[in-house]
NUBADREN-637946 format. One record per residue (C-alpha): residue number from 0; residue in three letters; x, y, z. Coordinates in pm, whole numbers, plus 50000, padded with zeros to 5 digits. Layout:
<r n="NUM" res="ala" east="X" north="Y" up="Z"/>
...
***
This chain:
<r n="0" res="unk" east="37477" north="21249" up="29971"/>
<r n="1" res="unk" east="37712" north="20978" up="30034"/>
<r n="2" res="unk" east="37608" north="20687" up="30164"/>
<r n="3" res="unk" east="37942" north="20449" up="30200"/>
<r n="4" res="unk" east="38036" north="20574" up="30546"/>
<r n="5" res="unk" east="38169" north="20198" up="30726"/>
<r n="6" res="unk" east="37992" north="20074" up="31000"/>
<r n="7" res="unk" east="38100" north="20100" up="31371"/>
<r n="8" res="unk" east="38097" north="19829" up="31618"/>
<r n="9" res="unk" east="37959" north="19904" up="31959"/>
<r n="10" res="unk" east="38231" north="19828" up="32200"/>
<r n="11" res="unk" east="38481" north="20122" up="32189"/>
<r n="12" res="unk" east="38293" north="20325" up="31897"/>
<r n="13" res="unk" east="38183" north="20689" up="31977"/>
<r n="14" res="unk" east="37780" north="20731" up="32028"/>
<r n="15" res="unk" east="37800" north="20950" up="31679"/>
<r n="16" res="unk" east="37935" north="20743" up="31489"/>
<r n="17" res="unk" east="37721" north="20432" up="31604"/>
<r n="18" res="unk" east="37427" north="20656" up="31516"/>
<r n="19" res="unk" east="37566" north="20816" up="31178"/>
<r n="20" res="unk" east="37600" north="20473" up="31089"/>
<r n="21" res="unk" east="37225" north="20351" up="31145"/>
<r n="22" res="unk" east="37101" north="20658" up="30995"/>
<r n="23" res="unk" east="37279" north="20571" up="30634"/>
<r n="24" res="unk" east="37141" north="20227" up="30648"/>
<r n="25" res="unk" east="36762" north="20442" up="30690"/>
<r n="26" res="unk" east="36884" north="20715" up="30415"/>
<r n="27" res="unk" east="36986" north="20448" up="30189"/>
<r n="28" res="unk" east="36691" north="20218" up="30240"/>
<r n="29" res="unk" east="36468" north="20518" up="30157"/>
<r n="30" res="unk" east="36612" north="20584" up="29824"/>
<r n="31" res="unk" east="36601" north="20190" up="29764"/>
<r n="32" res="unk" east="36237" north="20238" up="29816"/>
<r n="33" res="unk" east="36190" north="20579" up="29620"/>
<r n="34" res="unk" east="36048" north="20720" up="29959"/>
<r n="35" res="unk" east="36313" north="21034" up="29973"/>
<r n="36" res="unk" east="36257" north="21200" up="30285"/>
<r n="37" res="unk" east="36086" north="21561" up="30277"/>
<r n="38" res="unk" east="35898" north="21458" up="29952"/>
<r n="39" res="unk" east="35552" north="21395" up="30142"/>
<r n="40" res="unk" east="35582" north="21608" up="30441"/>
<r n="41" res="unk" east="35907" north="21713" up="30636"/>
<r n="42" res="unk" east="36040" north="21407" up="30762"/>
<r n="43" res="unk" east="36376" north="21406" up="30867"/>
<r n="44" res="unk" east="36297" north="21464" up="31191"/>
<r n="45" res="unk" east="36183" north="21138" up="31161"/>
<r n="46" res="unk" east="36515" north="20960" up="31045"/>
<r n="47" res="unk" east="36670" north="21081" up="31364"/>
<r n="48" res="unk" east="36386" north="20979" up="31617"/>
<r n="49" res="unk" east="36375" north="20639" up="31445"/>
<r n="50" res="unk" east="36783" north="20625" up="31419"/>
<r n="51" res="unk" east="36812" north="20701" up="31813"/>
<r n="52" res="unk" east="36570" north="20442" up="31877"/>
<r n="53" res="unk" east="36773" north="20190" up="31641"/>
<r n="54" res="unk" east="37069" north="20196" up="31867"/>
<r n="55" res="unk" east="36922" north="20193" up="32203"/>
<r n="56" res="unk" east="36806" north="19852" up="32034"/>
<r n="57" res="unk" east="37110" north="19770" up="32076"/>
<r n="58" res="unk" east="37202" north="19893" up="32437"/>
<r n="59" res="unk" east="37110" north="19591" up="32694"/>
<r n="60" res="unk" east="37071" north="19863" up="32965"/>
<r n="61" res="unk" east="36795" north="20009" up="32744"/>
<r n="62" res="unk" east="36576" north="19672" up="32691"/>
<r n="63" res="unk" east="36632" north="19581" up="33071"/>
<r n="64" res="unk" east="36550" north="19928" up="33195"/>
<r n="65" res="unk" east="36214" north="19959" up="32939"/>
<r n="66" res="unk" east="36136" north="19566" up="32993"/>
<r n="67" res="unk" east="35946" north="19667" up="33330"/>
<r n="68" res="unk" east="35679" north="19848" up="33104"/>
<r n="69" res="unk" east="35657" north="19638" up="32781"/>
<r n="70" res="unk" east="35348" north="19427" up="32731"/>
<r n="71" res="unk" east="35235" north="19214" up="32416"/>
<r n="72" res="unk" east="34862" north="19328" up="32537"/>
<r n="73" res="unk" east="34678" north="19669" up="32532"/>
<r n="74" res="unk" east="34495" north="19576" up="32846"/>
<r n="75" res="unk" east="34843" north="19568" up="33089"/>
<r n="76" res="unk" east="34953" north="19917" up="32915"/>
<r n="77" res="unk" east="34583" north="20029" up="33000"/>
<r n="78" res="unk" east="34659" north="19912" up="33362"/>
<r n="79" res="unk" east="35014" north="20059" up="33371"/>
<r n="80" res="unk" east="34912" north="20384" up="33256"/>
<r n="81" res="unk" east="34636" north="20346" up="33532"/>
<r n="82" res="unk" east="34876" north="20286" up="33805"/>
<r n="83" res="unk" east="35079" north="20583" up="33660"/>
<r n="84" res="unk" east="34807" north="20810" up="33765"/>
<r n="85" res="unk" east="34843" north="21196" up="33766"/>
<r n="86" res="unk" east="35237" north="21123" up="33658"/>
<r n="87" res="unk" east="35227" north="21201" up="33280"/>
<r n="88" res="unk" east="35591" north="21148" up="33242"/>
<r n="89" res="unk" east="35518" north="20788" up="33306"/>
<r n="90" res="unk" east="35204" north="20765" up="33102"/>
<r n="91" res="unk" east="35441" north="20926" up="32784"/>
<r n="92" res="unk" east="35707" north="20673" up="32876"/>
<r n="93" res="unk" east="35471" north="20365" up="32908"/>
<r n="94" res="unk" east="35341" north="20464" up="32560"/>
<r n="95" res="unk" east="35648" north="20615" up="32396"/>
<r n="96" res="unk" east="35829" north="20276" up="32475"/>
<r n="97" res="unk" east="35527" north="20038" up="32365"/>
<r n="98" res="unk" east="35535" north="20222" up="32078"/>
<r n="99" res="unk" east="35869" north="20215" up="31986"/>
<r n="100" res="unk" east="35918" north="19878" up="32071"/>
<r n="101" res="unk" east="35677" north="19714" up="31809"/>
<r n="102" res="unk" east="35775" north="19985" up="31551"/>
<r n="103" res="unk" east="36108" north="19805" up="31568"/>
<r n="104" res="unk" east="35952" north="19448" up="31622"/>
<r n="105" res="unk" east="35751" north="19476" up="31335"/>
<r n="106" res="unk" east="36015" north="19644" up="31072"/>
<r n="107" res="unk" east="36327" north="19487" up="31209"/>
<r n="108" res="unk" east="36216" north="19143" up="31322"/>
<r n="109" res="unk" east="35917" north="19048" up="31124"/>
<r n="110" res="unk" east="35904" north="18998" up="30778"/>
<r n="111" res="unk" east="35612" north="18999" up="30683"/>
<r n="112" res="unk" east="35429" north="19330" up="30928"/>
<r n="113" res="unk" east="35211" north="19370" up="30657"/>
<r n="114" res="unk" east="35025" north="19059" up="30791"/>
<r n="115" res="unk" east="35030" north="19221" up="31140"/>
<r n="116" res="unk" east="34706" north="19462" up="31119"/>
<r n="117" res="unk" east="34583" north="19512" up="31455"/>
<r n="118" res="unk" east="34967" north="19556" up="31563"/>
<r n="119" res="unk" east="35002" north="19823" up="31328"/>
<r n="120" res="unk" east="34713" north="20003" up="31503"/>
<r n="121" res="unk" east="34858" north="19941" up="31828"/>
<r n="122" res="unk" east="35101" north="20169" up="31700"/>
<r n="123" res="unk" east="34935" north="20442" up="31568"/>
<r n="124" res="unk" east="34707" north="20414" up="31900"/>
<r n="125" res="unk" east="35055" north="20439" up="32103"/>
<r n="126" res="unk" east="35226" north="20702" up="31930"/>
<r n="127" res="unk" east="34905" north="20911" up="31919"/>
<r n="128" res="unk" east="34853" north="20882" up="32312"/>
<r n="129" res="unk" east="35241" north="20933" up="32375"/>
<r n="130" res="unk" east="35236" north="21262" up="32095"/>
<r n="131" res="unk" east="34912" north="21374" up="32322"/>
<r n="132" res="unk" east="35100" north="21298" up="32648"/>
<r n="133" res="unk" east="35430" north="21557" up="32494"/>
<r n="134" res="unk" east="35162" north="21851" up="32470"/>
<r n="135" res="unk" east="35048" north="21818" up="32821"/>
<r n="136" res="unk" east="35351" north="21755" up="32987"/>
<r n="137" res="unk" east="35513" north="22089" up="32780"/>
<r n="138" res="unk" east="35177" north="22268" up="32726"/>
<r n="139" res="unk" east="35260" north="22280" up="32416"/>
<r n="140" res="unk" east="35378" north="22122" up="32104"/>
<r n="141" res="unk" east="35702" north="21971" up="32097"/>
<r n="142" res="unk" east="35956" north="21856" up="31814"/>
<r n="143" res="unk" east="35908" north="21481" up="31984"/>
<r n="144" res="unk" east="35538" north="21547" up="31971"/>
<r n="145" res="unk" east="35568" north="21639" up="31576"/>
<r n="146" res="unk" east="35752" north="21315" up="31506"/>
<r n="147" res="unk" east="35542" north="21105" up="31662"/>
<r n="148" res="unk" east="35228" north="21243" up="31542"/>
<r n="149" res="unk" east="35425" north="21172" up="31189"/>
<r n="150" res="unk" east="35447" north="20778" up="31313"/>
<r n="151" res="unk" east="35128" north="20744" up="31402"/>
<r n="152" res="unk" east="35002" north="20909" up="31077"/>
<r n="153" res="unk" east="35289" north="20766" up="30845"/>
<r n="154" res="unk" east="35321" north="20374" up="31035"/>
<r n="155" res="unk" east="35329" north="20204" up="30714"/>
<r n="156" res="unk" east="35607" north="20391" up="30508"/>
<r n="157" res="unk" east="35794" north="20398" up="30808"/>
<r n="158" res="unk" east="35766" north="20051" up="30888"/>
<r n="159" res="unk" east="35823" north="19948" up="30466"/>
<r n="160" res="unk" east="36176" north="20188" up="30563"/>
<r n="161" res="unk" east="36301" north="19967" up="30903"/>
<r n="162" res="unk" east="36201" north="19635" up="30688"/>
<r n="163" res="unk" east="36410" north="19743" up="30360"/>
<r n="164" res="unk" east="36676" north="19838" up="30650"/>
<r n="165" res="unk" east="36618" north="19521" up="30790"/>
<r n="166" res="unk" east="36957" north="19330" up="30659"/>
<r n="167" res="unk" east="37194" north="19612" up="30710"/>
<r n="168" res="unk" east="37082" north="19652" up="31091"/>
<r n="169" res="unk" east="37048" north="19272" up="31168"/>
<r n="170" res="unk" east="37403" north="19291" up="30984"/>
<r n="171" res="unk" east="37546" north="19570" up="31228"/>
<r n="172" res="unk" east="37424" north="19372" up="31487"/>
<r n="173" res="unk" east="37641" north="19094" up="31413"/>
<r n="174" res="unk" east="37963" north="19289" up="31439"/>
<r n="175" res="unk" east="37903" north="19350" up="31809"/>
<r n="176" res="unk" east="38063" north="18982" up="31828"/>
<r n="177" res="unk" east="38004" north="18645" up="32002"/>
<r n="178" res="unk" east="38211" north="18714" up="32256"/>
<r n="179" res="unk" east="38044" north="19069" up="32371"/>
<r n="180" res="unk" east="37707" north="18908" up="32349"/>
<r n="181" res="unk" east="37827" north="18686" up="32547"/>
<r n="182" res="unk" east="37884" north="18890" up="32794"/>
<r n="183" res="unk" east="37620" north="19149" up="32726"/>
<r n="184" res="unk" east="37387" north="18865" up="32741"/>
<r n="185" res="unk" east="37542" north="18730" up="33134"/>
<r n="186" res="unk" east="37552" north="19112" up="33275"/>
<r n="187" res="unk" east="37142" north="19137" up="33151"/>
<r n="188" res="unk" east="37078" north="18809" up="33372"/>
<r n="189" res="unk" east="37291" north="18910" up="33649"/>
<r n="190" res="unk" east="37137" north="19247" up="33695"/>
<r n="191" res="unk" east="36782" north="19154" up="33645"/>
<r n="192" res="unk" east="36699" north="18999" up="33949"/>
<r n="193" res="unk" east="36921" north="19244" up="34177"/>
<r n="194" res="unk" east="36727" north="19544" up="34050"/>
<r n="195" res="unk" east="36408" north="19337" up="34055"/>
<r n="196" res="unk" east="36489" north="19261" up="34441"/>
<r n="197" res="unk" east="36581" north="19612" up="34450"/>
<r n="198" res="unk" east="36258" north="19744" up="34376"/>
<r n="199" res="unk" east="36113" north="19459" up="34646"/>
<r n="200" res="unk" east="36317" north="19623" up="34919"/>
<r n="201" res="unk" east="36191" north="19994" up="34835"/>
<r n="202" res="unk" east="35838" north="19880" up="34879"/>
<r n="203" res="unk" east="35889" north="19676" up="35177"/>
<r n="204" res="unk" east="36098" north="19983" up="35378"/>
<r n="205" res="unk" east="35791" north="20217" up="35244"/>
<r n="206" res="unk" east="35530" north="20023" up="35393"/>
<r n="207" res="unk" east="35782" north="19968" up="35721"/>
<r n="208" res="unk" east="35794" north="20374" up="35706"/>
<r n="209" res="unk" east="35466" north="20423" up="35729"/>
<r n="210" res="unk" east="35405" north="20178" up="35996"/>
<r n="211" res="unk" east="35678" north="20161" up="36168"/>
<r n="212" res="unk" east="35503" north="19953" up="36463"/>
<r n="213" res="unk" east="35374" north="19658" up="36254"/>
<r n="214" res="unk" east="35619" north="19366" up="36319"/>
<r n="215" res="unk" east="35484" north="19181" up="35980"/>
<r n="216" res="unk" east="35592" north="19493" up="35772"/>
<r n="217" res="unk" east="35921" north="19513" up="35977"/>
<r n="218" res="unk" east="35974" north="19144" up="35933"/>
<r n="219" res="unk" east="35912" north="19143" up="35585"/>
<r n="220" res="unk" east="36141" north="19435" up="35551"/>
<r n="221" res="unk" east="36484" north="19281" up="35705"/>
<r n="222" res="unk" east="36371" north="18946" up="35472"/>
<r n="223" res="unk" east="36360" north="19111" up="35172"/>
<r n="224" res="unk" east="36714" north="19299" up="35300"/>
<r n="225" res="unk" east="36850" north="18930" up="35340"/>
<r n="226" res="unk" east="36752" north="18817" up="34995"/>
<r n="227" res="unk" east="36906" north="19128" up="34806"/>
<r n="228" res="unk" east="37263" north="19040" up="35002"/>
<r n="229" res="unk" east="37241" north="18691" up="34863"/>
<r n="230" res="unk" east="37176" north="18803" up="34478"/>
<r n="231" res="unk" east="37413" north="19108" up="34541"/>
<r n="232" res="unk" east="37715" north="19073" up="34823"/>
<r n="233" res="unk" east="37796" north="19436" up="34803"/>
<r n="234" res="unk" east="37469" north="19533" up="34914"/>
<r n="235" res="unk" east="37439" north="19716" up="35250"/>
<r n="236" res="unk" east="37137" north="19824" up="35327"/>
<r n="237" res="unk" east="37241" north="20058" up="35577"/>
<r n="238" res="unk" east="37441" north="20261" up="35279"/>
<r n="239" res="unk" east="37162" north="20268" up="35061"/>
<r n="240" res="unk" east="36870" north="20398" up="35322"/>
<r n="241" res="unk" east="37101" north="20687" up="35401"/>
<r n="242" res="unk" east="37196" north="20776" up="35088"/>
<r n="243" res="unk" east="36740" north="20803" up="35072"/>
<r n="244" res="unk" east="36769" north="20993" up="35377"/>
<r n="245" res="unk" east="36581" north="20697" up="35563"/>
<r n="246" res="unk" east="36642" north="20613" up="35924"/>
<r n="247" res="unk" east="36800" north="20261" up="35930"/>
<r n="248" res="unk" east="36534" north="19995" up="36025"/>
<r n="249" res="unk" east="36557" north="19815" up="36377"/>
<r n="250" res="unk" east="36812" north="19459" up="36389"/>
<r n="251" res="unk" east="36610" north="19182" up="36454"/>
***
């Protein structure tokens, strides 16, 4: 197996060769840690799941998209996954993601998860649920479900592989560069509040759909309208409530 492959820096690097080069820094931390994969159980499956996740880490899209359903607490995923209802693809996101996200907060960022108990049954709780939530949605097993089964089972030897991987990936981080963080970092704060403004609008025009009468609903609709134009001067809302196959609201 070699394991001296260079790494790749984001901007301008091909998606395979980002990933082949997070999933040496897990092979090699592995073998640093005499945990060879497929020794236990059959776990490379796993080196991929947990190498995919690895560099959406470091996709801003990715933590802005998912930041809508993180939460430090169990009770707001308990209440998200309530709101989700009968959608399962939502409840296997909202726990998938949770999951994920303090797998990699824990072995990544934290150096010492071993002092981090009750998060380390948050994930095993989470990856359990969101392994569950795979079988219903498929009626079946799936390969995803398999892996995560593995994480919840396996949390500690995966998260003893991320935090001996720790100082290559904080490392590949780096090379990104000041200057693309920089701008990485301006495009995350710029988009934020037009998609959070975005969502605003859709709620306001549903409500105005369904009662199409009520001037407070109506009001609150072409307000909301007004405030996305001043966070985002190409919006027209006209362009967007066709392309939903909406009637355009009333002018005032």
């Amino acid at each position: 197996m070699r394991l001296n492959t260079p790494y790749y820096p984001i901007p301008g690097s091909q998606p395979e060769g980002t990933f082949g080069a997070i999933l040496e820094m897990l092979l090699r931390a592995r073998l640093d840690l005499q945990m060879d994969s497929n020794i236990q159980l059959y776990d490379e499956d796993v080196n991929a799941y947990l190498g995919g996740v690895l560099v959406s880490y470091i996709d801003p899209k990715y933590l802005l998209a998912i930041s809508e359903v993180l939460s430090k607490y169990d009770v707001d995923v308990y209440q998200a996954v309530v709101r989700a209802g009968v959608d399962r693809v939502q409840t296997y996101r909202i726990y998938k993601i949770n999951a994920d996200d303090l797998l990699v907060s824990l072995g990544i960022f934290c150096r010492l998860w071993q002092e981090q108990k009750s998060e380390v049954i948050r994930i095993k709780r989470y990856y359990t649920c969101a392994s569950e939530c795979q079988k219903r949605i498929y009626g079946k097993s799936t390969a995803v479900a398999e892996i995560q089964a593995k994480l919840a089972e396996g949390t500690e030897r995966y998260l003893a592989i991320l935090s001996q991987a720790r100082k290559d990936y904080l490392r590949f981080m780096e090379q990104i560069g000041s200057e693309q963080l920089t701008d990485l970092a301006q495009r995350v704060e710029r988009e934020f509040p037009i998609r959070k403004k975005q969502d605003e609008l859709l709620d306001a025009y549903s409500a105005w759909v369904k009662q199409p009468e009520d001037l407070e609903a109506r009001q609150r609709l072409l307000r909301v309208a007004e405030e996305l134009k001043q966070v985002d001067p190409t919006f027209q809302l006209d362009t967007i409530l066709s392309q939903l196959n909406f009637p355009p609201p009333l002018t005032p």
